[in-house]
VOSEKE-230013 format. One record per residue (C-alpha): chain; residue number from 0; x, y, z. Coordinates in steps of 0.5 Angstrom, whole numbers, plus 500, padded with zeros to 3 digits. Example, Ala and Ser with C-alpha at 12.3 -4.5 7.8 and 13.67 -1.06 7.14 Angstrom:
A, 0, 525, 491, 516
A, 1, 527, 498, 514
//
This chain:
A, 0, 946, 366, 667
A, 1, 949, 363, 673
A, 2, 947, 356, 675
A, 3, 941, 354, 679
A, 4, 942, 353, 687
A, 5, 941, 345, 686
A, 6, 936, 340, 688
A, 7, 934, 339, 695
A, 8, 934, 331, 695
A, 9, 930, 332, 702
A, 10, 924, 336, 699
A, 11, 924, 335, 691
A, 12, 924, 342, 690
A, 13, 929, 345, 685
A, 14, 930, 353, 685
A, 15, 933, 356, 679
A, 16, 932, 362, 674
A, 17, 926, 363, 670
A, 18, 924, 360, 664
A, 19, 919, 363, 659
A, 20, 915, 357, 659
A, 21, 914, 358, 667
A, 22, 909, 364, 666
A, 23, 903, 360, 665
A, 24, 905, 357, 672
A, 25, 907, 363, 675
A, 26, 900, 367, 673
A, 27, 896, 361, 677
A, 28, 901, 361, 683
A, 29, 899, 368, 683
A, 30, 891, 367, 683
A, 31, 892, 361, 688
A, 32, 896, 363, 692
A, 33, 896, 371, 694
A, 34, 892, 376, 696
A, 35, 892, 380, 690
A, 36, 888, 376, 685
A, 37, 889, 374, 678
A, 38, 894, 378, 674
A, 39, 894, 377, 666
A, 40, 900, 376, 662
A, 41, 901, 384, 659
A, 42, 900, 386, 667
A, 43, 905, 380, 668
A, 44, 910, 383, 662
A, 45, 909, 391, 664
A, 46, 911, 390, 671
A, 47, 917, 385, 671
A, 48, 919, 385, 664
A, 49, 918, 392, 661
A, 50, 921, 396, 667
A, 51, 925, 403, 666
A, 52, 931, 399, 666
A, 53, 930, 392, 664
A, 54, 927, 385, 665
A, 55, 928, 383, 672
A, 56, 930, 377, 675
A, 57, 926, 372, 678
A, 58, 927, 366, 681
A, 59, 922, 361, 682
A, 60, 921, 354, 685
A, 61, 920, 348, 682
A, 62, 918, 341, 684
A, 63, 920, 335, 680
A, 64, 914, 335, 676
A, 65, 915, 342, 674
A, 66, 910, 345, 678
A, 67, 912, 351, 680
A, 68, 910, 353, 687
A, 69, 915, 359, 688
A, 70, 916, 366, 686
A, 71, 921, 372, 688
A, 72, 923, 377, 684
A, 73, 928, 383, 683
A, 74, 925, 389, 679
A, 75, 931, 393, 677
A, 76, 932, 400, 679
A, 77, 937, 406, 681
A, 78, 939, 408, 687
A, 79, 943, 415, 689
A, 80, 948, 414, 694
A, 81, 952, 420, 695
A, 82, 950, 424, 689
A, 83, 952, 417, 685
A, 84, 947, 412, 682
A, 85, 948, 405, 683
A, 86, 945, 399, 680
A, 87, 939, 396, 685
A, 88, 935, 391, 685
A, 89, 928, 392, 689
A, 90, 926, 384, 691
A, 91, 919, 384, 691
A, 92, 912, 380, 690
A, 93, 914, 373, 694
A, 94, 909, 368, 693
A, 95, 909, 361, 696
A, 96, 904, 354, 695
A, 97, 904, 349, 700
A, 98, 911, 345, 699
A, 99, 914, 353, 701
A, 100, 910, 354, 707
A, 101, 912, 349, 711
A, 102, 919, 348, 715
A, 103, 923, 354, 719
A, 104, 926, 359, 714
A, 105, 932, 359, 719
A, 106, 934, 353, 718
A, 107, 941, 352, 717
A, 108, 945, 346, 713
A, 109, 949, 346, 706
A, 110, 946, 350, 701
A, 111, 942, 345, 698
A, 112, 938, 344, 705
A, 113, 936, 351, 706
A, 114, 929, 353, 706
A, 115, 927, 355, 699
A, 116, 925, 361, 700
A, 117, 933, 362, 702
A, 118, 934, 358, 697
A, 119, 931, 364, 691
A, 120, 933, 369, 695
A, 121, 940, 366, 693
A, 122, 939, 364, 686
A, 123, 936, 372, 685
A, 124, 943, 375, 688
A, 125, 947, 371, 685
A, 126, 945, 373, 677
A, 127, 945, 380, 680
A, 128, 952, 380, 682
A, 129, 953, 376, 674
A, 130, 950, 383, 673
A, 131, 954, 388, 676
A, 132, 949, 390, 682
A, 133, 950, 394, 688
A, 134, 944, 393, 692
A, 135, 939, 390, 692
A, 136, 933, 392, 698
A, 137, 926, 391, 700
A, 138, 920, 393, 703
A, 139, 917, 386, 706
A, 140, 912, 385, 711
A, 141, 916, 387, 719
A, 142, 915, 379, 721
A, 143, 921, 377, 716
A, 144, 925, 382, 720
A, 145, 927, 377, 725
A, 146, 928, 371, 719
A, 147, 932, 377, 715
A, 148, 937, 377, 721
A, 149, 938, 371, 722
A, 150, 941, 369, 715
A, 151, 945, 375, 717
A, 152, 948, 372, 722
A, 153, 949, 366, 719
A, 154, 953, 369, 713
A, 155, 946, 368, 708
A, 156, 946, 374, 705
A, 157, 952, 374, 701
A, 158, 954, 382, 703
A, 159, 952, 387, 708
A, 160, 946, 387, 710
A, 161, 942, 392, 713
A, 162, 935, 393, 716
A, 163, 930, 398, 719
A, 164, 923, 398, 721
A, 165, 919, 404, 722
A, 166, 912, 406, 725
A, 167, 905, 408, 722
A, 168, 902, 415, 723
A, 169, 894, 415, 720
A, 170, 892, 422, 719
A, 171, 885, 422, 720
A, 172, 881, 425, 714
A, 173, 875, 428, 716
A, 174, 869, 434, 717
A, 175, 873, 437, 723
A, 176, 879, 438, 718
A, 177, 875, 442, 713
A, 178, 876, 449, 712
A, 179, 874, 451, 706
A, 180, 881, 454, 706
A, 181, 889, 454, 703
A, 182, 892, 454, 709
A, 183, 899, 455, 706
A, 184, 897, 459, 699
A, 185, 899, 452, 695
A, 186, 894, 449, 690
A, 187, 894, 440, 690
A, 188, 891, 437, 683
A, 189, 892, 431, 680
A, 190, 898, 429, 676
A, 191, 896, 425, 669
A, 192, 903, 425, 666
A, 193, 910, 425, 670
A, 194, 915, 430, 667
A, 195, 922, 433, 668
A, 196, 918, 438, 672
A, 197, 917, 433, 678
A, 198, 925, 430, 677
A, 199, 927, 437, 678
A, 200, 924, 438, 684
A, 201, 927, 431, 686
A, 202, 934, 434, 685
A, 203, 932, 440, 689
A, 204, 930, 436, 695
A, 205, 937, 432, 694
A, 206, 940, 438, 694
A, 207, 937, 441, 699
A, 208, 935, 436, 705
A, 209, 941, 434, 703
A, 210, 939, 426, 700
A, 211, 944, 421, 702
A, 212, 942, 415, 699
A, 213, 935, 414, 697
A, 214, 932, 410, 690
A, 215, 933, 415, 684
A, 216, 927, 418, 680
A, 217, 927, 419, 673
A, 218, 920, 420, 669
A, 219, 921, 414, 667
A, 220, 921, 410, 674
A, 221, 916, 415, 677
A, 222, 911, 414, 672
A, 223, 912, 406, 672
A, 224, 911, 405, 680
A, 225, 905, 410, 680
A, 226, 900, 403, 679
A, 227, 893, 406, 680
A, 228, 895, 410, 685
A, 229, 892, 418, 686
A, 230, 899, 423, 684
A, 231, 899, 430, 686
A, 232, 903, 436, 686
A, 233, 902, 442, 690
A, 234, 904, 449, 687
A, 235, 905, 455, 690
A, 236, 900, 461, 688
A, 237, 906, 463, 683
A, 238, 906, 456, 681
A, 239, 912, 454, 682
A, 240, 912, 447, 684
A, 241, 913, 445, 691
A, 242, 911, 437, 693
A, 243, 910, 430, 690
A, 244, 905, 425, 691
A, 245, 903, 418, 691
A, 246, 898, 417, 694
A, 247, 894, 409, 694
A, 248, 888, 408, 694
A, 249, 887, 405, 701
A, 250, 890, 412, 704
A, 251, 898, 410, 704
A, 252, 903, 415, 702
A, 253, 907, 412, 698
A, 254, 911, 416, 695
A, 255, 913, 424, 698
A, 256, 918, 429, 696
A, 257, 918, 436, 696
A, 258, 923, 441, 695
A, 259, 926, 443, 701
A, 260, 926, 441, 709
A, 261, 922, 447, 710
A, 262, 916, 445, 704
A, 263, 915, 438, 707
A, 264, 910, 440, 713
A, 265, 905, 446, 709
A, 266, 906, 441, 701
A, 267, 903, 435, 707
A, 268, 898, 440, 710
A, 269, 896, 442, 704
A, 270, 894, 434, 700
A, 271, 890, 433, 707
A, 272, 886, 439, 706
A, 273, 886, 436, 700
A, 274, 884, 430, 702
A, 275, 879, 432, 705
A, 276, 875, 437, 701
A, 277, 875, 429, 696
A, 278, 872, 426, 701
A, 279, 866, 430, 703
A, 280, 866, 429, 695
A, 281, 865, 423, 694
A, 282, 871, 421, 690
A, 283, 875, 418, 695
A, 284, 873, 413, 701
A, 285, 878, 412, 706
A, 286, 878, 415, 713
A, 287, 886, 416, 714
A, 288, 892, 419, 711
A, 289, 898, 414, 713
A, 290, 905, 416, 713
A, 291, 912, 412, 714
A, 292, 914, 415, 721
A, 293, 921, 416, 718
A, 294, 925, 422, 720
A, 295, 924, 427, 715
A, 296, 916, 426, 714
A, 297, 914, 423, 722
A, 298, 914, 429, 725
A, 299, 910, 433, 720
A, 300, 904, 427, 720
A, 301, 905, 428, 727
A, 302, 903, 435, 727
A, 303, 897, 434, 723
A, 304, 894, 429, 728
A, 305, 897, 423, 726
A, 306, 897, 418, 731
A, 307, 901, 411, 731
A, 308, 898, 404, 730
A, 309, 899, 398, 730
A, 310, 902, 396, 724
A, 311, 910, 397, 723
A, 312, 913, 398, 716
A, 313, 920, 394, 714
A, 314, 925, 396, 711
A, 315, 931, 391, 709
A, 316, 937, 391, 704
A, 317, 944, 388, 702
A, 318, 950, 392, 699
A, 319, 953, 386, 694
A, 320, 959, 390, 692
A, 321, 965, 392, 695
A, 322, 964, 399, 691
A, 323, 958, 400, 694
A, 324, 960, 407, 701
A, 325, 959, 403, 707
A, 326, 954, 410, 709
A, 327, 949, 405, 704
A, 328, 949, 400, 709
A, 329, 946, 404, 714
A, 330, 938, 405, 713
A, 331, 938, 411, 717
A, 332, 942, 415, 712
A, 333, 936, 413, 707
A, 334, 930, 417, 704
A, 335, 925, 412, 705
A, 336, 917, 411, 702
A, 337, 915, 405, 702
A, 338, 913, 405, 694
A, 339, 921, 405, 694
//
């Protein structure tokens, strides 16, 4: 493993990997300190330990006592770049008390005065290079888009970085869109078990959008990013299957393949209307459908009615290796969704 960055002699704080005593410490800066309440120790395990392709890294903040008021994690994924697979790491769940709230996360300075938060960021990447790493990329809140360019600027990120963000369409799910017909001859039904079926629908897509880059899907992976979301599929009357899914529970898209360019608007049709018939159900209750405005699925929302608003997606990434095609530092040759 490599070394902790060192202590910050102007604020306590150290920032190093982590530790199988610091779970205890983890699990009540979770419940404290984000807005995603408590996490037991298995759920902890099943989404950063026991992933498709191994433990994470994590990086975490301690003070001197050992109290730890900091975490961010590196979830180990597959990205396809060209037809090939590179190892990637998805940064994700940034968590910060009190002592990592304040200051500005651009300061500059040596390394042992940087923001904490930079400071885990470093600590993360530095393992994922020992590792063999290409990219690390991520989905974080738009406002840290001025701070991730910052540290850009400044030569912070330890490769080349990219960045884009994207705006939200919502689709309104209601009464007037029902009627109580298959526009395009497809069924939608829920998908309980991820199989080979879907993943050779998503090489179809690779092929035929063609996909430069994007994050790869194995069943594996599929199953394990689905958390508690609705997974569908879309099937043609002859039961071939044209589209993929996932569908959160607040009415995002998180994730969304179907098996050609021209499949894309009638497989999303079809999951509106869909998504309508579950409303007037009962089995679902948000009131919109949100799509990720990007090129290949914003035109197909707008279609459907979707209108911006004002919430805006971002999306960030760094290529660690040498080896990695310069087509990957730019965001827009990605598929994007933002389960990624």
């Amino acid at each position: 493993m490599s070394p902790a960055v060192a202590r910050d002699s102007a604020d306590g704080l150290k920032c190093r990997l982590y530790q199988k005593t610091d779970l205890p410490g983890l699990l009540r800066l979770w419940e404290s300190h984000s807005d995603w309440g408590s996490l037991t120790e298995e759920a902890w395990n099943s989404w950063y330990r026991d992933t498709p392709y191994g433990d994470s890294i994590i990086a975490v903040t301690s003070t001197e006592d050992g109290e730890v008021v900091g975490q961010l994690i590196f979830i180990p994924s597959r990205v396809r770049v060209l037809g090939k697979e590179i190892p990637a790491l998805r940064m994700s769940a940034p968590i910060f008390a009190g002592p990592l709230r304040s200051g500005s996360l651009k300061r500059t300075g040596s390394v042992e005065t940087l923001h904490p938060v930079l400071r885990m960021y470093l600590t993360g990447v530095r393992e994922a290079i020992s590792r063999g790493i290409g990219i690390v990329y991520s989905f974080p809140t738009y406002r840290w888009i001025p701070v991730w360019r910052s540290w850009n600027a400044r030569g912070e990120l330890v490769g080349r970085a990219f960045d884009k963000k994207f705006p939200c369409l919502a689709v309104p799910i209601t009464e007037e869109k029902k009627n109580g017909r298959r526009t395009h001859g497809m069924s939608v039904s829920i998908v309980e078990d991820v199989n080979e079926q879907h993943v050779a629908l998503w090489l179809r897509a690779c092929r035929e959008t063609p996909v430069v880059c994007a994050v790869e899907r194995t069943v594996g992976w599929l199953n394990y990013n689905r958390g508690d979301a609705l997974i569908v599929e879309a099937r043609r009357d002859d039961g071939t299957l044209s589209g993929y899914a996932v569908v959160r529970r607040n009415g995002l898209l998180a994730d969304f393949y179907a098996g050609s360019p021209s499949e894309i608007f009638p497989v999303l049709e079809s999951i509106t209307e869909w998504l309508v018939e579950s409303r007037a159900a009962g089995t679902i209750n948000f009131k919109s459908f949100k799509i990720m405005d990007t090129p290949e699925l914003g035109d197909a929302g707008r279609r459907l009615g979707g209108v911006r608003v004002s919430f805006e997606f971002a999306f960030v990434g760094v290529a660690l290796s040498a080896h990695v095609p310069d087509v990957a530092v730019d965001a827009a040759s990605w598929y994007l969704t933002p389960g990624d």
